[in-house]
C-alpha positions as CSV (number, residue, x, y, z in Angstrom):
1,X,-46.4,12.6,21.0
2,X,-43.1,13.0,22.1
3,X,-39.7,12.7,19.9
4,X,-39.0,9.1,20.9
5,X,-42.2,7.6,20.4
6,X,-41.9,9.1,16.5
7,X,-39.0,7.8,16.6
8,X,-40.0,3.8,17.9
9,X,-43.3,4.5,15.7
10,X,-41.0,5.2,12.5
11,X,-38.7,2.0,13.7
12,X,-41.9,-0.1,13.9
13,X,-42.8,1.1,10.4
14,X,-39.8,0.3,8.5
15,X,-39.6,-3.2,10.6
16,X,-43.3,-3.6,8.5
17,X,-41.9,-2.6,5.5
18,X,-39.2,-5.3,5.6
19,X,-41.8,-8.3,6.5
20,X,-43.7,-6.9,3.6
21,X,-41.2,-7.2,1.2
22,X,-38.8,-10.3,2.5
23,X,-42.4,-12.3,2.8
24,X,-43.6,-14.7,0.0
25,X,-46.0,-14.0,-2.4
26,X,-48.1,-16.2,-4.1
27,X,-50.1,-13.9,-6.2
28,X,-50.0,-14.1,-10.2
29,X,-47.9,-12.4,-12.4
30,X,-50.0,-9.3,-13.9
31,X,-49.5,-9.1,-17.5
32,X,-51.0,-5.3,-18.5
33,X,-51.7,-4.6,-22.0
34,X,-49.0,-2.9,-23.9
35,X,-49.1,-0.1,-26.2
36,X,-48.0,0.5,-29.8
37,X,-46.1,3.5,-30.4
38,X,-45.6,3.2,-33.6
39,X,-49.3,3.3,-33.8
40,X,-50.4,5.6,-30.8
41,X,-47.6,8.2,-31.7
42,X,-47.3,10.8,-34.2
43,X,-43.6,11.2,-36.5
44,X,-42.5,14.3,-34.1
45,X,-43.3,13.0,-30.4
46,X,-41.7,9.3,-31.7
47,X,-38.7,10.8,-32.6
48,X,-38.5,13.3,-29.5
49,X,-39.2,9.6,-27.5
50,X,-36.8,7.2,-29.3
51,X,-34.6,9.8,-31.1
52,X,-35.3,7.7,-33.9
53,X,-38.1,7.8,-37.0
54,X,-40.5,5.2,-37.7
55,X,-38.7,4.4,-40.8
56,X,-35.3,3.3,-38.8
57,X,-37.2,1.5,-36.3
58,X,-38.6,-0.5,-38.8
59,X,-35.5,-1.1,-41.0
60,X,-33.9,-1.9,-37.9
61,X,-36.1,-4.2,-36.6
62,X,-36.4,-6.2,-39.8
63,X,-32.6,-6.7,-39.1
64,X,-33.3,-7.7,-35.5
65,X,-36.5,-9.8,-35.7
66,X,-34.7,-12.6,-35.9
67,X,-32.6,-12.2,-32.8
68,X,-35.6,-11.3,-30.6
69,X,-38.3,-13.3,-31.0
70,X,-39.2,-16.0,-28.9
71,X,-40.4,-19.6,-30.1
72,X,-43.8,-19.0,-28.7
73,X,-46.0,-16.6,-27.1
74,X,-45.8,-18.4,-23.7
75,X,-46.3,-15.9,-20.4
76,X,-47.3,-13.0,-23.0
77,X,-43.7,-13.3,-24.4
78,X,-42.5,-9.7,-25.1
79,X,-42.7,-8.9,-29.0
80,X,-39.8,-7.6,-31.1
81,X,-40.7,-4.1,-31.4
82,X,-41.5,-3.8,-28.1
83,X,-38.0,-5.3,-27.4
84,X,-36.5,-2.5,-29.4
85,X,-38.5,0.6,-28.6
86,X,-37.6,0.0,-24.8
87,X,-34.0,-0.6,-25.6
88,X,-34.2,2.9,-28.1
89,X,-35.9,4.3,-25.3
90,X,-33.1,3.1,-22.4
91,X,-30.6,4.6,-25.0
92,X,-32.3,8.0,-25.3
93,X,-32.9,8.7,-21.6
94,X,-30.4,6.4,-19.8
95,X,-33.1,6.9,-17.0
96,X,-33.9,4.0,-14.6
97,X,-35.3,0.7,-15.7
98,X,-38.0,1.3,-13.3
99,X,-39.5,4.1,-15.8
100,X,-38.9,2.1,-18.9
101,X,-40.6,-0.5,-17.3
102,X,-43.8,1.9,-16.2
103,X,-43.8,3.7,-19.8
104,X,-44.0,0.4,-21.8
105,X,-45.6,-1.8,-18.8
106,X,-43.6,-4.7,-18.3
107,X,-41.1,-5.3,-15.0
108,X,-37.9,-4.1,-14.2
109,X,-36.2,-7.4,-14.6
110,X,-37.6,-7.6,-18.1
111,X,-36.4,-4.0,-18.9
112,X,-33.2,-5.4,-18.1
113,X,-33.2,-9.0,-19.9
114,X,-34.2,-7.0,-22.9
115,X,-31.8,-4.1,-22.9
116,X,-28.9,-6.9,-22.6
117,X,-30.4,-8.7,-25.9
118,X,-31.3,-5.7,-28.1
119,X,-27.9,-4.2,-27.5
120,X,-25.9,-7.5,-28.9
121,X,-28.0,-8.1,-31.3
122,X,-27.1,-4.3,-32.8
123,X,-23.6,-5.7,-32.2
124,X,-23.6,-8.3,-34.6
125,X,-24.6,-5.7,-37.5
126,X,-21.7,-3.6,-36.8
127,X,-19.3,-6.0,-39.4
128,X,-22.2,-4.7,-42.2
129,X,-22.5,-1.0,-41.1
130,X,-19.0,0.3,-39.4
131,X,-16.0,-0.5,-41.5
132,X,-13.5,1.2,-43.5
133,X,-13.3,1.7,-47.3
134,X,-11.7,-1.5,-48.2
135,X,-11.5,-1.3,-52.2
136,X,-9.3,1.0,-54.0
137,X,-12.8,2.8,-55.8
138,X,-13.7,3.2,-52.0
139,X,-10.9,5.0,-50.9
140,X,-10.8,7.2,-53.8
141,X,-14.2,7.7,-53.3
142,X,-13.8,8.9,-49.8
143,X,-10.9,11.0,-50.4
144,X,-13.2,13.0,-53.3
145,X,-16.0,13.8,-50.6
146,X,-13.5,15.4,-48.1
147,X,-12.2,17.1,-51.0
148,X,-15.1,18.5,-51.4
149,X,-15.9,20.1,-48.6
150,X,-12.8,22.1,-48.4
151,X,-10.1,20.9,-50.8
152,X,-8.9,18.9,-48.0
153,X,-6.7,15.9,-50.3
154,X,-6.2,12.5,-49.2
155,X,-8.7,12.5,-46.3
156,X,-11.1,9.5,-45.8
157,X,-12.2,10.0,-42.5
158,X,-12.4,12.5,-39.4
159,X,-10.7,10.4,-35.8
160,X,-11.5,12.2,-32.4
161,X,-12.6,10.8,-29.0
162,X,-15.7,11.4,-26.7
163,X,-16.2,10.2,-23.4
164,X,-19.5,8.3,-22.5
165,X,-20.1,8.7,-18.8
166,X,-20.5,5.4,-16.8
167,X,-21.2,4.5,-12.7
168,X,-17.8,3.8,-10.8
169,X,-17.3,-0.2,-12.1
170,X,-15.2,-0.6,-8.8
171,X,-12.5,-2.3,-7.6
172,X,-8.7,-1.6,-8.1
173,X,-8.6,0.0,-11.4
174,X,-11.7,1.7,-10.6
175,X,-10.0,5.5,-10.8
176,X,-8.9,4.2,-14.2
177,X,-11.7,5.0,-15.8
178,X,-11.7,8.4,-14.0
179,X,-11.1,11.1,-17.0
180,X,-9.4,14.5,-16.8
181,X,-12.8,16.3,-16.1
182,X,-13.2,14.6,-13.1
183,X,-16.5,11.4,-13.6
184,X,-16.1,8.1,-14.9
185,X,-16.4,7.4,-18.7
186,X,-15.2,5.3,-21.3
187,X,-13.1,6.9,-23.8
188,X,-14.4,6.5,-27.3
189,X,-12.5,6.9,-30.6
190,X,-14.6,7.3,-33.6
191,X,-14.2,7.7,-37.4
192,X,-15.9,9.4,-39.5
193,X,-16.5,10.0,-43.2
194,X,-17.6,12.8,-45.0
195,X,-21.5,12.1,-45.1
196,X,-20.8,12.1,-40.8
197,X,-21.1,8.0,-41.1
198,X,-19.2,6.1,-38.3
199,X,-16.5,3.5,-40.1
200,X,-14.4,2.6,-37.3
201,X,-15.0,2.5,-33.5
202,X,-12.8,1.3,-30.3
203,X,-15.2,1.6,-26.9
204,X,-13.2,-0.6,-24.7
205,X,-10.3,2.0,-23.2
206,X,-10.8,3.6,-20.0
207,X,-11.4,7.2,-19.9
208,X,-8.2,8.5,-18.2
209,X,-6.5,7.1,-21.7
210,X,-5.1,9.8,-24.0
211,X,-7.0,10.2,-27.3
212,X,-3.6,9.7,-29.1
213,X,-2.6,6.6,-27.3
214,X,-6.1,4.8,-27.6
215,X,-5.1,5.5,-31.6
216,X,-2.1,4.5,-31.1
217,X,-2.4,1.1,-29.9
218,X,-5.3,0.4,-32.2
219,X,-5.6,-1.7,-35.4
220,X,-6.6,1.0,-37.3
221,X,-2.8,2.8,-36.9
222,X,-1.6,-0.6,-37.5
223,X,-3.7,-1.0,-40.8
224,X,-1.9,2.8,-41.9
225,X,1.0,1.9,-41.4
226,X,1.4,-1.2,-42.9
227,X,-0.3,0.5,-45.8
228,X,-3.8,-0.7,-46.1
229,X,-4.8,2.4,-47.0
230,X,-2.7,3.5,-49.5
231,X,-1.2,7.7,-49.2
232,X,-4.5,8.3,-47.0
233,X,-4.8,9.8,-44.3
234,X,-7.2,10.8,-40.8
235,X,-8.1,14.1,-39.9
236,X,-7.6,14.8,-36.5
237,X,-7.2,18.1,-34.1
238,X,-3.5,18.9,-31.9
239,X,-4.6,15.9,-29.2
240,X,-2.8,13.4,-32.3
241,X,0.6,13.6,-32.8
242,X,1.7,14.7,-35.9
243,X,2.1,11.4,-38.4
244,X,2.7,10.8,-41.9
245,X,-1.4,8.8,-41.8
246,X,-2.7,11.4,-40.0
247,X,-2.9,15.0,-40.7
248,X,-2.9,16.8,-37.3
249,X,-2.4,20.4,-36.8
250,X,1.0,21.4,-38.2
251,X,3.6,24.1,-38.2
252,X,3.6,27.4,-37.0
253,X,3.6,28.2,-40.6
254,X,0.5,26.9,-41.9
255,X,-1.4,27.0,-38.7
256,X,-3.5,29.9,-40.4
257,X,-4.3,27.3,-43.6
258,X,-4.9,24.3,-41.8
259,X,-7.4,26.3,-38.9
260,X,-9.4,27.7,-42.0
261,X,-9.9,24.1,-43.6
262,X,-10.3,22.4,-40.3
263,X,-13.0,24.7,-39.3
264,X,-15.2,24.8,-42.6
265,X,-15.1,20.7,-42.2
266,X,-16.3,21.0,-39.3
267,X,-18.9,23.2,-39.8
268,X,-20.4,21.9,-42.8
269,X,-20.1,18.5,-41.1
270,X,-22.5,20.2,-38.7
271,X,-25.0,21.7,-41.2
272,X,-25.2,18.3,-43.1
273,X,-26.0,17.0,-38.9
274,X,-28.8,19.9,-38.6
275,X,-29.7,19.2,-42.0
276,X,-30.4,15.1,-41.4
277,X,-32.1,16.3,-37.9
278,X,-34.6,18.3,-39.8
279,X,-35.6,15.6,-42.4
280,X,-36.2,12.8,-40.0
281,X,-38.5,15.2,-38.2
């Protein structure tokens, strides 16, 4: 067989494969049984698959229940935990719907419906989990934890940025969200306190924004400076300028001090991180 028949024969194939998939089909919609992982799964390979343990899911999902189920179990309805392990399972792997869909045996477009409903229905609990010390005993509270960790006064939270990585969105303002080491993100600012629980996000600024000016230009400066928060202040590294609510790294003269306090936060932040990672497993 010579190079142009392969050639017409592979042309005749993939004009097949179109008429199989642009023509109708009337046959049913298979419904295959789906599996419990809580069940089928032991503590260690859950948390390796969800990156979460049995105990969250199910605190979480007793939060959720009410914004995922359906009214009825028409067309094998897809039950709430189910909803929320594929969603944990999307967030863990960020793989395609297509294996999400295989692992817990429902369709792509499912996958996809449900992903879309977990995620704002975790949104509506961030007003009872993310928010800043609001009372005076709070704030005093916070500032004694960061104390002790280093004798690091005033602090009630750690600030920095991290950049979640996203597809091109497109269009004009597309290179916008192009950051300094080169791929597309979304430049996150967090806060921290000292037990390494988030109290304050912004996720909406693109990732070639400056950590500094996403601060900036949020409501959390503007809540310093009117002074919400009383003589506290952030903890932040060099990428913040230097402000009166936000200790950044200072003079030449106490660079020595400051890099000494900085880095035992930081690295008892991390043992308390190791420390959490080793109880849930």
């Amino acid at each position: 067989m010579t190079s142009t028949e392969d050639l017409l024969h592979f042309f005749e194939f993939l004009d097949n494969l179109n008429d199989v998939n642009m023509r109708p089909t009337n046959r049913p919609r298979p419904i295959r049984p789906r599996t419990d992982a809580l069940k089928n799964y032991d503590d260690i390979d859950f948390f390796k698959t969800y990156r979460m343990s049995k105990c969250t899911v199910t605190l979480l999902l007793h939060q959720l229940e009410g914004d995922l189920k359906f009214d009825s179990n028409r067309n094998e309805s897809v039950a709430p935990i189910q909803q929320l392990l594929i969603a944990l399972r999307f967030y863990a792997t960020g793989t395609h719907l297509q294996a999400i869909a295989d692992a817990h045996r429902v369709s792509v477009p499912t996958v996809s419906r449900v992903v879309r409903k977990v995620s704002r229905a975790i949104v509506k609990l961030q007003p009872k989990y993310i928010k800043m010390p609001a009372t005076t005993a709070e704030i005093e509270n916070c500032q004694r934890e960061f104390n002790k960790i280093a004798n690091f006064p005033f602090i009630i939270g750690s600030i920095d940025c991290t950049h979640v990585k996203i597809q091109s969105p497109g269009g004009g303002d597309a290179e916008k969200f192009r950051n300094r080491k080169g791929y597309f993100s979304i430049n996150v600012q967090t806060v921290s306190d000292s037990n390494l629980k988030v109290t304050n996000v912004v996720a909406h600024c693109p990732g070639s924004t400056n950590d500094s000016d996403i601060f900036i230009n949020s409501q959390l400066c503007h809540d310093f400076e009117m002074g919400v928060y009383g003589s506290s202040c952030l903890l932040g590294d060099s990428g913040y300028p230097l402000k009166e609510d936000v200790k950044m790294q200072p003079d030449f003269l106490k660079v020595l001090v400051f890099s000494y306090i900085h880095t035992a936060c930081k690295f008892l932040r991390m043992l308390l991180k190791f420390n959490s990672i080793g109880n849930n497993n």
